[in-house]
ZAROSE-777435 format. One record per residue: x, y, z of N, C-alpha, C in turn; chain. Coordinates in Angstrom, 1 decimal. Each point is the difference from the previous one (the first is absolute). Layout:
N
R    neast   nnorth      nup   caeast   canorth     caup    ceast   cnorth      cup   unit
R        X        Y        Z        X         Y        Z        X        Y        Z      A
...
//
This chain:
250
R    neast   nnorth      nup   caeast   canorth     caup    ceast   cnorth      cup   unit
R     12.3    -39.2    -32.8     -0.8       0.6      1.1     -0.4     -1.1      1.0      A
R     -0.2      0.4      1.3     -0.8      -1.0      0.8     -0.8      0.0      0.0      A
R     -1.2     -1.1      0.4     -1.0      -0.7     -0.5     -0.3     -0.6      1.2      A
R     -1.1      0.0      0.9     -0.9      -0.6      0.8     -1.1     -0.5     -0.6      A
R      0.0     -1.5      0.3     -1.4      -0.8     -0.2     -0.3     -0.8      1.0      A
R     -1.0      0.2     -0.1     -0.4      -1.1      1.0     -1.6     -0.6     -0.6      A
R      0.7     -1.3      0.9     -0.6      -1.1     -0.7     -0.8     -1.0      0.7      A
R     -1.5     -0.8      0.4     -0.4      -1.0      0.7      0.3     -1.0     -0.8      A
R      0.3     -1.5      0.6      0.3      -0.6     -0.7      0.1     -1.2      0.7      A
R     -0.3     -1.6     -0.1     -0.1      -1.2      0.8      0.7     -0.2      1.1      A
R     -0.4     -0.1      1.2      1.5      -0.4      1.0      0.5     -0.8     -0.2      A
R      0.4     -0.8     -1.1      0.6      -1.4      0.3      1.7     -0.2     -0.8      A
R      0.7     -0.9      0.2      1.4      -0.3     -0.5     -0.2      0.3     -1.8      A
R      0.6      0.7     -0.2      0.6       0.4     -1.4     -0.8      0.9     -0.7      A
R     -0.7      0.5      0.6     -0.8       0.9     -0.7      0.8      1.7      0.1      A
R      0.6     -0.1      0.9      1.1       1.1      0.2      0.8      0.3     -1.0      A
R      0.7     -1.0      0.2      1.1      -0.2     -1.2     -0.4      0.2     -2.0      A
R     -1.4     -0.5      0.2     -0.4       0.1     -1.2     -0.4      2.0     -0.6      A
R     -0.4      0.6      1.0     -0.3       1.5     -0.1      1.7      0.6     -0.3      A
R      0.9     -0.8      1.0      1.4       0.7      0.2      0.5     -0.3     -1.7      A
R      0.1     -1.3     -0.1      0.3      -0.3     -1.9     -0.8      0.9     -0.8      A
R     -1.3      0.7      0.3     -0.6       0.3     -1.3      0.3      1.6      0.0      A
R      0.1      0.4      1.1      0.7       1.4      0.1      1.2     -0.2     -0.7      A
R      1.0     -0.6      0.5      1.3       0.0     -0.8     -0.2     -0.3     -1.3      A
R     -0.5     -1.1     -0.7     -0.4       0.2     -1.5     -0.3      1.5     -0.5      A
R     -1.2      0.3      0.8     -0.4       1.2     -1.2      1.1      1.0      0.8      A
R      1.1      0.0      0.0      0.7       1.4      0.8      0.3      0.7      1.0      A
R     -0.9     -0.7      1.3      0.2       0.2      0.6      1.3     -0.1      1.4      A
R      0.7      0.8      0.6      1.2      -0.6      0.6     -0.6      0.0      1.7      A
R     -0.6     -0.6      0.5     -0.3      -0.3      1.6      0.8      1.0      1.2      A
R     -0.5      0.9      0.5      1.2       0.5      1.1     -0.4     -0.5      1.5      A
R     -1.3     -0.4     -0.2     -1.0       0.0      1.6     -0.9     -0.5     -0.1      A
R     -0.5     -0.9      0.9     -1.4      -1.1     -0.2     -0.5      0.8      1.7      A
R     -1.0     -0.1      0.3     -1.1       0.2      1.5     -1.2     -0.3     -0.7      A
R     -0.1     -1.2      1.4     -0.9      -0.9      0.2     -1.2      1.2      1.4      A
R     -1.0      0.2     -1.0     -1.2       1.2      0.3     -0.8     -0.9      1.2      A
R     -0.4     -2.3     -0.6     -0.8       0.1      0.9      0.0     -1.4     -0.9      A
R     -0.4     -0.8      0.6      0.1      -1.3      0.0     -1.4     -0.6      0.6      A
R     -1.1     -0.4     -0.8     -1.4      -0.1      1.3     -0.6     -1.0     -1.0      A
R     -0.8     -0.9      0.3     -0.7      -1.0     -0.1      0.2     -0.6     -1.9      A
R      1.3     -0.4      0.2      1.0      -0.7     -1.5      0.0      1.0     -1.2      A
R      0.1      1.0      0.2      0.5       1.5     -0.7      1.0      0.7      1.0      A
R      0.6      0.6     -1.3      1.1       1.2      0.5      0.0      1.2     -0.9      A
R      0.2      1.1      0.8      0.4       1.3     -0.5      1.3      0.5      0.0      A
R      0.7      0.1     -1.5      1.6       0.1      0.4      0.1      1.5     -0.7      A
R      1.0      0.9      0.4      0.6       1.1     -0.6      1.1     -0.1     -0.6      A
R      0.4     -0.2     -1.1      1.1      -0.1     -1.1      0.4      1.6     -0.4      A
R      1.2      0.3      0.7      0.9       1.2     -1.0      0.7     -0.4     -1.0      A
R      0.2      0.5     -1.2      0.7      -0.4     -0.7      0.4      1.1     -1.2      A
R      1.2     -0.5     -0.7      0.6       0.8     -0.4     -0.5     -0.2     -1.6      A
R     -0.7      1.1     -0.6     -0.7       0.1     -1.2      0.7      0.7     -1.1      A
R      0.5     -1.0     -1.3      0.1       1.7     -1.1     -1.0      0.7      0.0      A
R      0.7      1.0     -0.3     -1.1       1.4      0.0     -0.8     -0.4     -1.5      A
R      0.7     -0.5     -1.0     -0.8       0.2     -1.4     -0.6     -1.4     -0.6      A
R     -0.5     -1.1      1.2     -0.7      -1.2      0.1     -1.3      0.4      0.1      A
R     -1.0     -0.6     -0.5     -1.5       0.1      0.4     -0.4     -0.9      0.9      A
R     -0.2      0.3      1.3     -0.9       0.0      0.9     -1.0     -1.3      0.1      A
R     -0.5      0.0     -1.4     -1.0      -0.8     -0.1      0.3     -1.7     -0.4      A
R      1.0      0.3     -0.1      0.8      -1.3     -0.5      0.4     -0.9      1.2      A
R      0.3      0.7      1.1      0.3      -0.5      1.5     -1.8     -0.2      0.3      A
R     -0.5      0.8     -0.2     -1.6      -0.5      0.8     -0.2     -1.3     -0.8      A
R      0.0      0.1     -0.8     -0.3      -1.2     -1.1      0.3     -1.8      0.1      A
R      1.4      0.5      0.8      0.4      -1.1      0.3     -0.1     -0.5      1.3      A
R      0.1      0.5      0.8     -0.6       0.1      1.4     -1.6     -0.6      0.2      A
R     -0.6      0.5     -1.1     -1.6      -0.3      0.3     -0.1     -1.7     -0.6      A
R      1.3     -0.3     -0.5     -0.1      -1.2     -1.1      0.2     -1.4      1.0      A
R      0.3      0.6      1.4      0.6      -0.6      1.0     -1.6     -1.0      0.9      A
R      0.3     -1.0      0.1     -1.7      -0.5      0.5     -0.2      0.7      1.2      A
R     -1.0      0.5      0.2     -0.3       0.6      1.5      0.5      1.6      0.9      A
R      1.0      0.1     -1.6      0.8       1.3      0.6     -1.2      1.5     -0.6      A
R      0.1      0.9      1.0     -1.0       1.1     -0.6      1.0      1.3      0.0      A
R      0.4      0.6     -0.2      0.6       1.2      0.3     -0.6      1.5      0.2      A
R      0.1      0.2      1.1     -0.8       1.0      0.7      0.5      1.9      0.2      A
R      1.1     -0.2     -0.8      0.0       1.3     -0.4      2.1      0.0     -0.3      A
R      0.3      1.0     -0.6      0.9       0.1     -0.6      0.5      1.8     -0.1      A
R      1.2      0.2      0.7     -0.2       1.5      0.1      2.1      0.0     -0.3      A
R      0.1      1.6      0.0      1.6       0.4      0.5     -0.1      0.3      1.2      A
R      1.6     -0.9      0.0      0.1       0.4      2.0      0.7      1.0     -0.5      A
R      0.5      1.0      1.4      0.7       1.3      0.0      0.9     -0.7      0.9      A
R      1.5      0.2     -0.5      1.3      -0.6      1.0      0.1     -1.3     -0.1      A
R      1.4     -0.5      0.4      0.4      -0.8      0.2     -0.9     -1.4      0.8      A
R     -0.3     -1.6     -0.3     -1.0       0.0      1.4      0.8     -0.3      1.7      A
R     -0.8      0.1      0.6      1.0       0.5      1.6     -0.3     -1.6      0.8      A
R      1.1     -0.4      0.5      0.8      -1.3      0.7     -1.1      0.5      1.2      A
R      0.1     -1.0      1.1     -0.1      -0.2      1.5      0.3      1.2      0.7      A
R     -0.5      0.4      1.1      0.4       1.0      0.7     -0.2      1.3     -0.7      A
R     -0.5      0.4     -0.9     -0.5       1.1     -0.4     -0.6      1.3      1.1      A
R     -1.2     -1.2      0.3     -1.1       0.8      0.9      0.6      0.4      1.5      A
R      1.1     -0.9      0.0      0.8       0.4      1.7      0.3      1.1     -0.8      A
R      1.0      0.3     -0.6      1.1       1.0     -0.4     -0.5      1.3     -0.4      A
R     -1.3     -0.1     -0.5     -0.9       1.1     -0.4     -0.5      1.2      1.9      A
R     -0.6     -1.4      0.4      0.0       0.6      1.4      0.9      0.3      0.9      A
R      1.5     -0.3     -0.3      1.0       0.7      0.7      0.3      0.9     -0.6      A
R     -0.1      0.3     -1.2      0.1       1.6     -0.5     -0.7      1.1      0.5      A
R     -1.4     -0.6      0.1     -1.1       0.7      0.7      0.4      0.5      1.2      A
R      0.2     -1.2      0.9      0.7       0.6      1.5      1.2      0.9      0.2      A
R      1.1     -0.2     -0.6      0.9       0.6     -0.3      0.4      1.6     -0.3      A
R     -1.8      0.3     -1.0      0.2       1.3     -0.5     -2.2      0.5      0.1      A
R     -0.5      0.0      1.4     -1.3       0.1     -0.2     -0.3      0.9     -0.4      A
R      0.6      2.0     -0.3     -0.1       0.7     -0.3     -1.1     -0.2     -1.5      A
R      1.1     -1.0     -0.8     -0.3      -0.5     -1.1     -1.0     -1.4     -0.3      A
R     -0.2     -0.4      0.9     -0.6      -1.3     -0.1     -1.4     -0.3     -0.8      A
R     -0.7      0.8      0.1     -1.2       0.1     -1.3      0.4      0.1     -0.8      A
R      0.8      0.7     -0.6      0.8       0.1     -1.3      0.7     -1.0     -0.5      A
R      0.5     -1.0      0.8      1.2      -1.0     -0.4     -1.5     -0.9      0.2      A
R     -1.1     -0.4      0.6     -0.6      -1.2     -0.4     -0.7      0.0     -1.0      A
R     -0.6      1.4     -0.8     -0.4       0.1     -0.7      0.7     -0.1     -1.4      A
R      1.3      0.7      0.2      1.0      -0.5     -1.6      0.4     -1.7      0.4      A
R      0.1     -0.4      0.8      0.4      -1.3      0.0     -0.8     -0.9     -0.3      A
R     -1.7      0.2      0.3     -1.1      -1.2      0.0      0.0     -0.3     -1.6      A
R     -0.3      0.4     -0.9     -0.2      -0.2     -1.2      1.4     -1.5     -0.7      A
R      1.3      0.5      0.4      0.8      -0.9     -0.5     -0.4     -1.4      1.0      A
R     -0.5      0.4      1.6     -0.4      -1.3      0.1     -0.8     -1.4     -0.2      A
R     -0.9      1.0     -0.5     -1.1      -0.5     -0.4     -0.3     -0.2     -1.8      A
R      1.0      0.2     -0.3     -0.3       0.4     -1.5     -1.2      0.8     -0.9      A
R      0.2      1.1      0.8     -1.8       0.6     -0.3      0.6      1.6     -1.0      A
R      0.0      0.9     -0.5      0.1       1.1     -0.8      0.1      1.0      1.2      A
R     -0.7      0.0      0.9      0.2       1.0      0.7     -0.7     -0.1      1.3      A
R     -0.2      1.2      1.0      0.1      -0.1      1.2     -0.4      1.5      0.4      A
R     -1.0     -0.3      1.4     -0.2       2.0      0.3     -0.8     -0.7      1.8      A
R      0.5      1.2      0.7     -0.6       0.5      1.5     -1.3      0.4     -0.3      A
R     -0.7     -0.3      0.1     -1.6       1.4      0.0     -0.4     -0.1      1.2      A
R     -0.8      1.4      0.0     -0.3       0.0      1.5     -1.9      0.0     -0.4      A
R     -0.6     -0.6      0.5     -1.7      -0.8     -0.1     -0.2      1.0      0.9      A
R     -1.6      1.3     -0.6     -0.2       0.8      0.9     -0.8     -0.5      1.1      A
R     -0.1      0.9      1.0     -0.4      -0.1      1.8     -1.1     -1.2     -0.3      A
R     -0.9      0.3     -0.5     -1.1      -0.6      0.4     -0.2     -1.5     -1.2      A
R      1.0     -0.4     -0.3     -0.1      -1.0     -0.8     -0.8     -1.4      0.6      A
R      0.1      0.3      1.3     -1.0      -1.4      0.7     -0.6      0.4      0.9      A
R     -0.2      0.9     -0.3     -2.0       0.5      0.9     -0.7     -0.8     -0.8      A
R     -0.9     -0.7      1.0     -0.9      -0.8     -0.6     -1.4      0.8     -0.2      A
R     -0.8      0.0     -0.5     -2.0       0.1     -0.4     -0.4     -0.2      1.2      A
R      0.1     -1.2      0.1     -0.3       0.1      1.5      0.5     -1.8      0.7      A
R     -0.6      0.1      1.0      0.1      -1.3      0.8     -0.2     -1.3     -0.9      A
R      1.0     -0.9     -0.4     -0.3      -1.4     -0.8      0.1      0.3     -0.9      A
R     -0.4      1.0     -1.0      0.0       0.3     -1.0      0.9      0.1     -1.0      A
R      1.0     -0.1      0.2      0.9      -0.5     -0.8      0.6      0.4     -1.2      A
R     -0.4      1.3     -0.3      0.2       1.0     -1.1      1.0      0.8      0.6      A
R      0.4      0.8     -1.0      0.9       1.4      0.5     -0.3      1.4     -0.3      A
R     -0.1      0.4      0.5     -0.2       1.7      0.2      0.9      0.8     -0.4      A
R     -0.1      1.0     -1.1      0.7       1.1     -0.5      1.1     -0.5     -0.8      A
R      1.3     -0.3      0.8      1.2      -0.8     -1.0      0.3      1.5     -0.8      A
R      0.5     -0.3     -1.7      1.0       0.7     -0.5      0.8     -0.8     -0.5      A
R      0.9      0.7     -0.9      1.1      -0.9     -0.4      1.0      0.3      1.0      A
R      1.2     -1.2      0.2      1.2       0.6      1.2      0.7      1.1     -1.1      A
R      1.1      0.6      0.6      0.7       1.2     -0.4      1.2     -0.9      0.4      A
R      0.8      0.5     -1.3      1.7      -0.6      0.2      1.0      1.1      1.1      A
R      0.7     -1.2      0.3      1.3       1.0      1.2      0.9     -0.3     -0.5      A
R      0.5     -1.4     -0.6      1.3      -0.1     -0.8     -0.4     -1.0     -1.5      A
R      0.3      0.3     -1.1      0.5      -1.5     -0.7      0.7     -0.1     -0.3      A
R      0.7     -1.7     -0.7      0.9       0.3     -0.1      0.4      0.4     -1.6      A
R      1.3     -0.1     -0.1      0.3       0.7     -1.6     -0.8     -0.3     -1.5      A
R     -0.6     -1.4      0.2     -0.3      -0.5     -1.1     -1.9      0.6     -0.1      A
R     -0.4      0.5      1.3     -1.2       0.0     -0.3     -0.3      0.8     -1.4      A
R     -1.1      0.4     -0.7     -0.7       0.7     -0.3     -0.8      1.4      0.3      A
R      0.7      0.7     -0.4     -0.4       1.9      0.2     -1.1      0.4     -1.0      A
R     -1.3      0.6      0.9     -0.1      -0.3      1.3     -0.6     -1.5      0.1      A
R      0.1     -0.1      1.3      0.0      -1.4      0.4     -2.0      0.2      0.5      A
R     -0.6     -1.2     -0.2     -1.2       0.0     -0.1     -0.4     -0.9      0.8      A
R     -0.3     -0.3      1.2     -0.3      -1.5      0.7     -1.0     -0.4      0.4      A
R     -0.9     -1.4     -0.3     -0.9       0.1      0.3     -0.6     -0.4      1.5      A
R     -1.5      0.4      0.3     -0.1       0.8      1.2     -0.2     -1.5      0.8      A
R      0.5     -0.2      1.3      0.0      -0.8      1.1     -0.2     -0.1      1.0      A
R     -0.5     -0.9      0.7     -0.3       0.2      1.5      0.2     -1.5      0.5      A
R      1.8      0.1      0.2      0.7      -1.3      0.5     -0.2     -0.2      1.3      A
R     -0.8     -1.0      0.6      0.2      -0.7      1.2      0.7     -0.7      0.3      A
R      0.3     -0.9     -1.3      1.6      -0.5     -0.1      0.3      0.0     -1.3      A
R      1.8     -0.7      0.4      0.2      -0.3     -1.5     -0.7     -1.1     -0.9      A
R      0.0      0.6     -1.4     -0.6      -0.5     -1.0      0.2      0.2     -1.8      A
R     -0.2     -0.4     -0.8      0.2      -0.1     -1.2     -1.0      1.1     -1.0      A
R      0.1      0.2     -0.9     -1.2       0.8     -0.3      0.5      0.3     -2.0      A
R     -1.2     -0.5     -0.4      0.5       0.1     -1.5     -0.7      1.6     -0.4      A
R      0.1      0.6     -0.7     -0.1       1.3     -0.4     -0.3      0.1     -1.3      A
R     -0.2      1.0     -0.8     -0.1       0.4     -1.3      0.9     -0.1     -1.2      A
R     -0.2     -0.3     -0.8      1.1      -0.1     -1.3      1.8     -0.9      0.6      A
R     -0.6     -1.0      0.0      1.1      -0.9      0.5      0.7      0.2      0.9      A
R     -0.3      0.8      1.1      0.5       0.2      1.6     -0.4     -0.8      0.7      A
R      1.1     -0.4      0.6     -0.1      -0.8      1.1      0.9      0.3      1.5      A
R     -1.0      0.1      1.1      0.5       0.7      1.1      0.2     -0.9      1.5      A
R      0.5      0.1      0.7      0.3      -0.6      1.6      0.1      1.5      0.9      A
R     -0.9     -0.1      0.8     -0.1       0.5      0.7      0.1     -0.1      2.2      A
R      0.9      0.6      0.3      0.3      -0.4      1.5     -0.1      1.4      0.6      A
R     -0.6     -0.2      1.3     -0.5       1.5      1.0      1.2     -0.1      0.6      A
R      0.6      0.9      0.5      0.9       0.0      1.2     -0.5     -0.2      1.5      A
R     -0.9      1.0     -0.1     -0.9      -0.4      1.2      0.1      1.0      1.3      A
R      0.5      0.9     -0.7     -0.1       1.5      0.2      0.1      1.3     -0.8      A
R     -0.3      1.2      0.3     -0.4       1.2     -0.8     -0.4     -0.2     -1.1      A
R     -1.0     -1.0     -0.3     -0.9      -0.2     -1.8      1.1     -0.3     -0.8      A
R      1.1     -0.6      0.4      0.7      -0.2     -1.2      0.4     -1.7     -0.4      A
R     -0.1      0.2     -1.4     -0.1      -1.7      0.0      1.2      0.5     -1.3      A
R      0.6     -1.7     -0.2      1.4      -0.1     -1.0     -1.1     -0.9     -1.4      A
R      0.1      1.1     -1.1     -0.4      -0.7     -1.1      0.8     -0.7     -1.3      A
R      0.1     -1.0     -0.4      1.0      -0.1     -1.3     -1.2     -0.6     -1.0      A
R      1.0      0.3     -1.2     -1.5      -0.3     -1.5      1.3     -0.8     -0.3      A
R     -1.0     -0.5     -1.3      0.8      -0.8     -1.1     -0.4      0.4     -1.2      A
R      0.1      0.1     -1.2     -0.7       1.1     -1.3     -0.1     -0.8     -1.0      A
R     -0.8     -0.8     -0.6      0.1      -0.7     -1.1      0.7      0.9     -1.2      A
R      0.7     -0.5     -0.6      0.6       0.9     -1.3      1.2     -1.1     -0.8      A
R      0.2      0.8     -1.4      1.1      -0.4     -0.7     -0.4     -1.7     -0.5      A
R     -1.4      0.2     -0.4     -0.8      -1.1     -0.4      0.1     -1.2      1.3      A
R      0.2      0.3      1.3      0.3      -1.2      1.1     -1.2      0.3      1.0      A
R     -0.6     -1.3      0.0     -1.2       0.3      1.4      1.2     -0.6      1.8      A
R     -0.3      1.1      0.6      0.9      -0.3      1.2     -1.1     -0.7      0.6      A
R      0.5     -0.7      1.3     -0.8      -1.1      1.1     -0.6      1.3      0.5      A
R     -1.1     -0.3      0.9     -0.1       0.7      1.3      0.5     -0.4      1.2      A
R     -0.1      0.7      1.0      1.1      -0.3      1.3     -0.4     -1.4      0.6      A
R      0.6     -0.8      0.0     -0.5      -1.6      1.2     -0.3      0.5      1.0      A
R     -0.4     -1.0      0.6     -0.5       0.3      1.8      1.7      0.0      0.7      A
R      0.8     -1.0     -0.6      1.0       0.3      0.6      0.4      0.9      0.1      A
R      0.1      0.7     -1.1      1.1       1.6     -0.6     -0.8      1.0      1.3      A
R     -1.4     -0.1      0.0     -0.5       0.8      0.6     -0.1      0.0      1.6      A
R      0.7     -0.9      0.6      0.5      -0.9      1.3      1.3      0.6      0.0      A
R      0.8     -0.1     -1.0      1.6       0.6      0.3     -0.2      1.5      0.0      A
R     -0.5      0.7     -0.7     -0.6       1.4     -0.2     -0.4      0.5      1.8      A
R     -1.4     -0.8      0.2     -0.2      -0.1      1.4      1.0      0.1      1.1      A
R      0.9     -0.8      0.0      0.9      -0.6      1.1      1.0      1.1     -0.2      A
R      0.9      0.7     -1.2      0.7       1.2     -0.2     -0.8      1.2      0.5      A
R     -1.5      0.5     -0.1     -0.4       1.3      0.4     -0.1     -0.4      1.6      A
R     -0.2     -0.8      0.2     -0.1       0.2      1.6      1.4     -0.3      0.7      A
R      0.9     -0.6     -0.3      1.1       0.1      0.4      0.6      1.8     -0.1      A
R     -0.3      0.5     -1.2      0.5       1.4      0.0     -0.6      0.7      0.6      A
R     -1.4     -0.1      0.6     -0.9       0.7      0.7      0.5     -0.1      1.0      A
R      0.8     -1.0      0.7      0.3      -0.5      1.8      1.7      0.7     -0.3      A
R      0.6      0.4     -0.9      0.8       1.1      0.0      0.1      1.0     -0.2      A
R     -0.6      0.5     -0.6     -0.6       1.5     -0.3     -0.7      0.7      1.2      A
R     -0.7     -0.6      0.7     -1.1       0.3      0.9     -0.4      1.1     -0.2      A
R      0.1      0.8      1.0     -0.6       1.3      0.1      0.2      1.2     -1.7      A
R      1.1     -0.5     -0.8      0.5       0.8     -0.5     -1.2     -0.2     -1.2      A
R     -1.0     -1.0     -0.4     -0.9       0.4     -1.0     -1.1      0.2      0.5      A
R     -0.2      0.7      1.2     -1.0       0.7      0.1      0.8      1.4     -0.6      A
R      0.5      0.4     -0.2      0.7       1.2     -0.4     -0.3      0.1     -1.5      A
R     -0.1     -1.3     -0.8      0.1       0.3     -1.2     -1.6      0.6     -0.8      A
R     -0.1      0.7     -1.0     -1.0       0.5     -0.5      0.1      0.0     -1.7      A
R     -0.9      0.6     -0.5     -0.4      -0.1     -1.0     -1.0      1.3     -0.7      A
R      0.4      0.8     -1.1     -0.8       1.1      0.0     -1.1     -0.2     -0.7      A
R     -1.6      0.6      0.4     -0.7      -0.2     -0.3     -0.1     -0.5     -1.5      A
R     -1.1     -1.0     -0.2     -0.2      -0.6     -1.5     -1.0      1.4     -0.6      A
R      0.2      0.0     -1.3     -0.6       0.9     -1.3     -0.6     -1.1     -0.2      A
R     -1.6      1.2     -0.1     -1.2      -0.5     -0.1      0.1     -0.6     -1.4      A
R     -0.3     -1.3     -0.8      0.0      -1.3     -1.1     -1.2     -0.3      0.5      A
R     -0.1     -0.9     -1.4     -0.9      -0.9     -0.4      0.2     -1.1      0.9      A
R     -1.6     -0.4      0.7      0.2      -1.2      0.8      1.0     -1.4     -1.0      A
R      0.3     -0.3      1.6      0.6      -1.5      0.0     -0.4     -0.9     -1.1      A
R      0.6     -0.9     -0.9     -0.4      -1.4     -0.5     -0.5     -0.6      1.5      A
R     -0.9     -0.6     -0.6     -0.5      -1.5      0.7      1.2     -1.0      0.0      A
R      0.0     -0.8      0.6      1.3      -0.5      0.9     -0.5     -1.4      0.2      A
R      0.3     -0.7     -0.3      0.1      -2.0     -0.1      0.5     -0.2      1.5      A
R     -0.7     -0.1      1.2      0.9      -0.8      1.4      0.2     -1.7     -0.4      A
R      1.3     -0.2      0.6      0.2      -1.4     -0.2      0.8     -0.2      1.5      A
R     -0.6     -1.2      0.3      0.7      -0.7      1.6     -0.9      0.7      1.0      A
//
């Protein structure tokens, strides 16, 4: 199976190399390294890698953590193959190409980019940023959003928790969910992807990066789509049990 980890770890000469050997020792085969962020003599790297399915898990954390300075910050299955350079152009020329479909194609597509479980449109009802009043800085009424598309992998029914994006942002959730969230920046609809902890593996939550590339894809597809998502909707939400409480990060 594939295997995303990601890892902070010293910026300095050979400490790379030393994570790359101890993956390969415990079984691991390397398909993809990205460098998340590099800031004040730390790094955050994303390692794919190709895992037996009937290895324990914990044998790789073990050795990794044995590493001076190395922490490892989450450990999940990627879905797909991982994707070369030019992805994110190629995604958006499909978009242009066939706009009919274009919510549909960013939404099956974001998840393999990002390595996340899954992916959905919701549309955030009307009054999601009426404010209380002047300065105040609270929000009025809200709701949960209502889905328009997900993609195949989500969860039936799909349950999201409730938001009021002024921008993009990251957001940890309930029972090992982890979420990125981006507005389009028209008709209440924002692009959500999760990540699911499971199969004994705690996944990362989204970097500021991931959530920057996230960012920079919905608005690109927004400045092609144009007029055509105000068109899109969503049928009213069935009345549930309020929202989890929701962790903001960034």
């Amino acid at each position: 199976m594939l295997l995303r980890v990601r890892v902070t770890l010293p910026d300095r000469p050979g400490t790379l190399g030393q994570v790359a050997r101890t993956l390969g020792v415990a079984g691991a085969d390397i398909v993809q390294v990205v460098v998340l962020e590099r800031l004040g003599g730390r790094a955050v790297d994303d390692f794919t890698v190709v895992w037996p399915g009937a290895s324990r898990v914990d044998r790789l954390c073990a050795g990794l953590a044995a590493i001076p300075g190395v922490r490892v910050n989450g450990m999940w299955r990627a879905i797909g193959a991982p994707n070369g350079g030019g992805q994110d152009a190629e995604l958006l020329t499909q978009i242009a190409a066939n706009p009919a479909d274009g919510l549909a194609t960013l939404v099956d597509a974001v998840p393999g980019l990002l390595a996340a479980d899954w992916a959905a449109a919701a549309v955030v009802p009307a009054d999601w940023a009426a404010r209380a009043g002047a300065g105040a800085g609270t929000v009025r009424g809200g709701g949960s959003p209502a889905v328009a598309y997900a993609s195949w992998r989500a969860p039936a029914p799909l349950e999201l928790p409730e938001v009021t994006p002024l921008r993009a942002r990251s957001l940890n959730g309930p029972a090992g969910t982890h979420y990125a969230v981006a507005p389009f920046g028209r008709a209440g609809l924002v692009l959500m992807l999760a990540r699911v902890d499971g199969d004994g593996l705690t996944a990362a939550g989204f970097h500021v990066t991931e959530v920057d590339r996230i960012a920079q894809l919905v608005r690109a597809a927004a400045t092609i789509l144009g007029d055509r998502l105000d068109l899109v909707s969503a049928p009213p939400a069935e009345p549930g049990p309020l929202p989890a409480v929701m962790t903001r990060h960034g």
